[in-house]
C-alpha positions as CSV (number, residue, x, y, z in Angstrom):
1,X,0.0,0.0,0.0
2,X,1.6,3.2,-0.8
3,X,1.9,5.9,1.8
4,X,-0.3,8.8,2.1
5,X,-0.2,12.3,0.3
6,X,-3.4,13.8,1.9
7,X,-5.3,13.6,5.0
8,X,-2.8,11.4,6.8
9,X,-4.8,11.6,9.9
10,X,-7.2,9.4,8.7
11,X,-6.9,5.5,9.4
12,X,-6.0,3.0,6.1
13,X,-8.7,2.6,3.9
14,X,-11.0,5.6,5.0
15,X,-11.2,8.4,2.6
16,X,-13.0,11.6,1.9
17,X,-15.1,12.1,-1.0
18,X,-18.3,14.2,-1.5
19,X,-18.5,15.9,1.7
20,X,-18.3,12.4,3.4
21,X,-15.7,9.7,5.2
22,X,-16.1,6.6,3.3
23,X,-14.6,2.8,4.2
24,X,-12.9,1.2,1.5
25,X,-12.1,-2.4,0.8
26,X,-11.7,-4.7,-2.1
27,X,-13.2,-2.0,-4.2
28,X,-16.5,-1.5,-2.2
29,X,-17.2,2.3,-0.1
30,X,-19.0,1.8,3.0
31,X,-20.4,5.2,4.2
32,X,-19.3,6.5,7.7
33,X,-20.7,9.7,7.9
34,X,-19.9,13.7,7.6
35,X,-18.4,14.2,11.0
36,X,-14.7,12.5,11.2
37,X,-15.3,11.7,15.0
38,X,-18.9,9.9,14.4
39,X,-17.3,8.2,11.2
40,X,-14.0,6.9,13.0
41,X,-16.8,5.1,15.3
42,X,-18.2,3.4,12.7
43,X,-15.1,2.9,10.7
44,X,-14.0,1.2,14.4
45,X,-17.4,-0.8,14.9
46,X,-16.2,-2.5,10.9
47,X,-12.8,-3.1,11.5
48,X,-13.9,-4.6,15.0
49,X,-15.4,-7.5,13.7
50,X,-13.0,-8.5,11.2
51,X,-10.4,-9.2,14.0
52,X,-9.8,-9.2,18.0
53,X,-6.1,-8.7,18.2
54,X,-4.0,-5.4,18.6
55,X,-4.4,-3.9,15.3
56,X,-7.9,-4.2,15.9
57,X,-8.2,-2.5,19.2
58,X,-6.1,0.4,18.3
59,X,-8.6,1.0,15.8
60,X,-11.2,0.4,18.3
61,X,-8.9,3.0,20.6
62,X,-8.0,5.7,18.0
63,X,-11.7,8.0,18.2
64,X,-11.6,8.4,21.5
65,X,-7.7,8.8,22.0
66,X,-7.9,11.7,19.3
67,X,-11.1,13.3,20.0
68,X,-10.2,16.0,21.2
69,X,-6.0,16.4,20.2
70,X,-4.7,19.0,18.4
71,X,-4.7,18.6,14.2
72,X,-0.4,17.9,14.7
73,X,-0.7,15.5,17.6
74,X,-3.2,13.6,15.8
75,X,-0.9,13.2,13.0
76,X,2.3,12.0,15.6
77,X,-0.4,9.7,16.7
78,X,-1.4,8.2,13.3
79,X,2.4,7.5,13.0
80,X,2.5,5.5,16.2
81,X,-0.3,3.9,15.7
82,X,0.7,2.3,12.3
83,X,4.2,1.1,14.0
84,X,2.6,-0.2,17.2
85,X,-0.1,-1.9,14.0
86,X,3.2,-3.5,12.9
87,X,5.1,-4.6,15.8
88,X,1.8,-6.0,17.6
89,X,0.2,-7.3,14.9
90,X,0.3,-11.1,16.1
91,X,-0.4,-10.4,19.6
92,X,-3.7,-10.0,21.7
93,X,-4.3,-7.5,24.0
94,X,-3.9,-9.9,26.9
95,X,-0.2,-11.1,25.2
96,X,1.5,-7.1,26.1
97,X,2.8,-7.5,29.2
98,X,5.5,-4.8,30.5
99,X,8.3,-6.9,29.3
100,X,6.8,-6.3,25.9
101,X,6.3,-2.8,26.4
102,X,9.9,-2.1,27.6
103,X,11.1,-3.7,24.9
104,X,9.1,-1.8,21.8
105,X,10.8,1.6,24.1
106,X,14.1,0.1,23.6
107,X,13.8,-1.0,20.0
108,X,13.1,2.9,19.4
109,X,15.5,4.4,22.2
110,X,17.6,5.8,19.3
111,X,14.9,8.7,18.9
112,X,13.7,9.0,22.2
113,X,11.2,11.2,21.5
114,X,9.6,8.6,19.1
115,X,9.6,6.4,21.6
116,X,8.2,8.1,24.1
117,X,5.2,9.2,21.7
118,X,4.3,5.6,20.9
119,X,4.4,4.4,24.5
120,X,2.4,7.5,25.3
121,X,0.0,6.3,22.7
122,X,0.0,2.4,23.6
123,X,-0.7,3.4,27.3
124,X,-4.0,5.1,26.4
125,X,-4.8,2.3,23.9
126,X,-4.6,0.0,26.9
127,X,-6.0,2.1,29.2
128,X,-9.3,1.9,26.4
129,X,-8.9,-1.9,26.7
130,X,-8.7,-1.4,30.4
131,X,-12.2,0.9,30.4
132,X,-13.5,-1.8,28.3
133,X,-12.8,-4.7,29.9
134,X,-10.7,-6.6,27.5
135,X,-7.7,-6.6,29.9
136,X,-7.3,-6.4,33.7
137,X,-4.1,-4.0,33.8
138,X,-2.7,-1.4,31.7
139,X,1.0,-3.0,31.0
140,X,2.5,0.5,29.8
141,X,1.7,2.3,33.0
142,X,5.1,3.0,35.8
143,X,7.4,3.1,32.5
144,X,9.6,5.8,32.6
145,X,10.1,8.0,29.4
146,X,13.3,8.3,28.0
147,X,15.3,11.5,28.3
148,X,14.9,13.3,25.6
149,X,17.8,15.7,23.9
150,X,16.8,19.2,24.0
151,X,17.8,21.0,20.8
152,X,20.5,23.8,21.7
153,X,20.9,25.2,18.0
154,X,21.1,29.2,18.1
155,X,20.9,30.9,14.7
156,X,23.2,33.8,14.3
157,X,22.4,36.6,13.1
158,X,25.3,36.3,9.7
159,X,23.3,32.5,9.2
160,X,19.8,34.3,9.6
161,X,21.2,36.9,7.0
162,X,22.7,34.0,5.0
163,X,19.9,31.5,5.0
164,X,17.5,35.2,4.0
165,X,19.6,35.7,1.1
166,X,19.4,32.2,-0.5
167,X,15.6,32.2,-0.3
168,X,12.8,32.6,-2.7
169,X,10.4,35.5,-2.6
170,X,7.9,34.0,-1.2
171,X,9.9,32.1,1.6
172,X,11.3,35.7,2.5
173,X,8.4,37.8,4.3
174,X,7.7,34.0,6.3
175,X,11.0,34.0,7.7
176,X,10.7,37.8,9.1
177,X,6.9,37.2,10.0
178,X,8.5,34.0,11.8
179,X,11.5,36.1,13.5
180,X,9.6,39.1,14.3
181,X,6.5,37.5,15.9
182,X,8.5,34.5,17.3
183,X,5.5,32.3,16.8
184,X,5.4,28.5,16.1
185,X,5.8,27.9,12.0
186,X,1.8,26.3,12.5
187,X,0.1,30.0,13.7
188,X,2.7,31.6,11.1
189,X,0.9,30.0,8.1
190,X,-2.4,30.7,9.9
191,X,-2.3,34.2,9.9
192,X,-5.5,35.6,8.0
193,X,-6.0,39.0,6.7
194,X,-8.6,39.7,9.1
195,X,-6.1,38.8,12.1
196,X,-4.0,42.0,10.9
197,X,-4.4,45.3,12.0
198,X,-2.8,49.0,13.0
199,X,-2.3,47.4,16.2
200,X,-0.7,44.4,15.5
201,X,-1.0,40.6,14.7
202,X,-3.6,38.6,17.5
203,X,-2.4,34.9,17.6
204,X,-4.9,31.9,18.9
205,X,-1.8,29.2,19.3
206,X,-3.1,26.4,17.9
207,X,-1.0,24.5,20.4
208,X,-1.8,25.8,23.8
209,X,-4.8,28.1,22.6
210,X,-3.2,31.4,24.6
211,X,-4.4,34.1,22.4
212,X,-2.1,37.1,21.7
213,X,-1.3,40.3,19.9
214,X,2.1,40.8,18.9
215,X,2.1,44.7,18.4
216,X,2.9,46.3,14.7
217,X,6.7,47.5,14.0
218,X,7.9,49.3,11.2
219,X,10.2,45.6,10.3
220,X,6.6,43.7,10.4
221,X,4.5,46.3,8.5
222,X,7.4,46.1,6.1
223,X,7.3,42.3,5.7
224,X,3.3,42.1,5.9
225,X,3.3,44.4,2.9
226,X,6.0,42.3,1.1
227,X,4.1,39.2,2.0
228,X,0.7,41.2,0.3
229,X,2.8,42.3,-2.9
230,X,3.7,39.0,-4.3
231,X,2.2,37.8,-7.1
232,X,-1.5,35.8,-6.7
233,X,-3.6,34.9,-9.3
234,X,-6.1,34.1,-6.5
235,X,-6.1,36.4,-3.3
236,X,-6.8,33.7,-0.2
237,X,-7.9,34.2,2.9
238,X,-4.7,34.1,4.6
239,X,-1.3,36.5,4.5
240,X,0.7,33.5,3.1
241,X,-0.7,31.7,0.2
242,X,-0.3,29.5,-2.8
243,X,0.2,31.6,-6.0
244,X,-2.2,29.6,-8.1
245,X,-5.4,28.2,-5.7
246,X,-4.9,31.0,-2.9
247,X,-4.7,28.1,-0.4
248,X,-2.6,28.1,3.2
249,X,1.0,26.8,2.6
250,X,1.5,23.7,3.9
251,X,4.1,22.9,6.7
252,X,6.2,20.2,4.6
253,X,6.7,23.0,1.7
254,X,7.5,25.7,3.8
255,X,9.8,23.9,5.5
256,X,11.4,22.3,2.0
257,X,12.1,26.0,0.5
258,X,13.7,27.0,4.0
259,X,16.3,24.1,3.4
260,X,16.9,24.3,0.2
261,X,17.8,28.4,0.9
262,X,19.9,26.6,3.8
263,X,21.5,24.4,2.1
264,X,22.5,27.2,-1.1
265,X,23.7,29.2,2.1
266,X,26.1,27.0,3.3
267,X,24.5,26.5,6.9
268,X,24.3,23.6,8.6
269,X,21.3,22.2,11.0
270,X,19.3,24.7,10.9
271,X,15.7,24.1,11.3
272,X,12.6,25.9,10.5
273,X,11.8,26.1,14.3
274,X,15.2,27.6,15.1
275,X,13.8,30.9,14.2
276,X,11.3,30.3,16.9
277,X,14.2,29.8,19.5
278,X,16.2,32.8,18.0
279,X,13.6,35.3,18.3
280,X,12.7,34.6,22.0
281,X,16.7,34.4,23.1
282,X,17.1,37.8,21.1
283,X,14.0,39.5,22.7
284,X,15.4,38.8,26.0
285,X,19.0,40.0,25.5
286,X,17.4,43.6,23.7
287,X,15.2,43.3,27.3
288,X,12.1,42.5,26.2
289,X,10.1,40.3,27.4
290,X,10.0,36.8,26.3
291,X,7.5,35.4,28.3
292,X,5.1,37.5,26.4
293,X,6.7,36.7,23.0
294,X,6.7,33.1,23.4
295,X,3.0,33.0,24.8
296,X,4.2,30.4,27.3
297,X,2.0,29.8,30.6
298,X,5.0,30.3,33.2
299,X,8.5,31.5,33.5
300,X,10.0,28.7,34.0
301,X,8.9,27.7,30.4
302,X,10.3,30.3,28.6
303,X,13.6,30.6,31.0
304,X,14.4,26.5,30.1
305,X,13.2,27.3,26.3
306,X,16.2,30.4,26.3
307,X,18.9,28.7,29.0
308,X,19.5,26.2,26.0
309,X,20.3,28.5,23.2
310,X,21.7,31.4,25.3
311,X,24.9,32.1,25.9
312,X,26.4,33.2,29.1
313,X,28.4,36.3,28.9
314,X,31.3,36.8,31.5
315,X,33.7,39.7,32.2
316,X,37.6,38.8,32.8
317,X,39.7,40.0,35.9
318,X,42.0,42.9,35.2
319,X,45.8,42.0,34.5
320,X,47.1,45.3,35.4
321,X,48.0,45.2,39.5
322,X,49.5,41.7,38.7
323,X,52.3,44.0,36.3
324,X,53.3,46.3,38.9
């Protein structure tokens, strides 16, 4: 089966056509419904009866897991689910004991945060079977996670000038908007027209849901107005948007013109989020506040978030009495 282009958040063999979610296999469509969570209960109550073993239940699992996750979680999800699908697929519910549990963490410990988002996962599937009966104990539970690496990348300000340089038109006004409003690349590509105004840019994070307004500079009107000049055929909805259909940019292209500019720059590992992390560090060295920027709930958020790109600045002792 090949993989997905479009609407990777929904299970194998349920598609959308005509305004509705539709099962399909060996060539016959089995209705669902219009509204994905009522339709992933049906498309659960078919898959059901065509087998009782893990594969099964995580479909059985997956409305209720996701009902009410954010759009990006449910796609990490989808992505566990279809490896746990592939590991588990021989077993029963009642066959995962810990053991087996420590051991899928294990087999993934080389990207820990992988593994800890398919444990997370398998422990709410189980918890389901739990709820339902199907098992006595939930075998993921008392796991630790595994330590996960926190990224310590700072951009400079010659690579931010670099990568700028290398990119395309359009790529150029989303790396400022990025920079100046130090928002995650998600609420970036979200920005409407409407959302704009003297005062500034409001933000709903689609993340945390803290709204915001980051308030209008002469940089930002400058790169709003770039961002407006570029060529549409088709005017969208939103400040960034395709040339041709007027739709949103999607994350994955965004984030393939930023490194192919990085790449025709010479810099190496940088990210597309790394303008996130430069942005907040560089607000709280010109004494801004970051806190605000960021839209995190508590200090101690946004003091970990900068502690790992900042750089600690330290004065020498004076030479001179030791000469006399």
């Amino acid at each position: 089966m090949r993989p997905r282009k479009q609407n990777r958040h929904l299970p194998p063999c349920v598609y959308q056509k005509h305004g509705a979610y539709w099962y399909v296999k060996k060539g016959k469509w089995n209705r669902l419904g219009t509204e994905l969570h009522s339709a992933l209960i049906e498309y659960a109550r078919l898959t059901a009866a065509q087998g009782s073993g893990m594969p099964a239940l995580i479909d059985r699992a997956w409305p209720e897991i996701t009902r009410d996750l954010k759009p990006n979680t449910v796609k990490q999800y989808r992505y566990a689910a279809d490896q746990l699908k592939n590991i588990l697929v021989e077993f029963e519910p009642g066959q995962v004991t810990p053991r087996v549990v420590a051991e899928i963490r294990q087999h993934y410990a080389a990207t820990p945060n992988m593994a800890n988002r398919i444990i997370s996962f398998l422990r709410q599937v189980m918890h389901y079977a739990v709820e339902n009966q199907i098992v006595e104990s939930n075998p993921a539970v008392g796991l630790r996670r595994l330590k996960e690496k926190q990224r310590d990348r700072y951009l400079t300000d010659a690579e931010y000038r670099a990568i700028r340089a290398h990119a395309s038109g359009n790529l150029r006004p989303i790396i400022d908007i990025c920079y100046l409003t130090g928002q995650r690349i998600s609420d970036i590509l979200a920005i409407r027209l409407a959302d704009i105004s003297d005062e500034g840019i409001r933000f709903t994070q689609q993340k945390t849901g803290a709204r915001l307004l980051i308030e209008m500079t002469d940089d930002m009107r400058a790169a709003i107005d770039a961002a407006k000049a570029l060529p549409r055929k088709v005017r969208g909805l939103t400040l960034f948007c395709t040339m041709r259909g007027g739709r949103p940019y999607s994350y994955y292209t965004v984030r393939t013109m930023w490194n192919t500019a990085a790449e025709r720059a010479g810099v190496q590992d940088a990210h597309l989020h790394d303008l996130r992390a430069k942005a907040i560090t560089d607000a709280k060295n010109q004494g801004l506040d970051p806190q605000a920027l960021s839209g995190h709930t508590t200090e101690a958020q946004t003091n970990r978030y900068i502690r790992a790109r900042d750089t600690v600045r330290a004065k020498p002792p004076s030479i001179r009495q030791l000469s006399n």
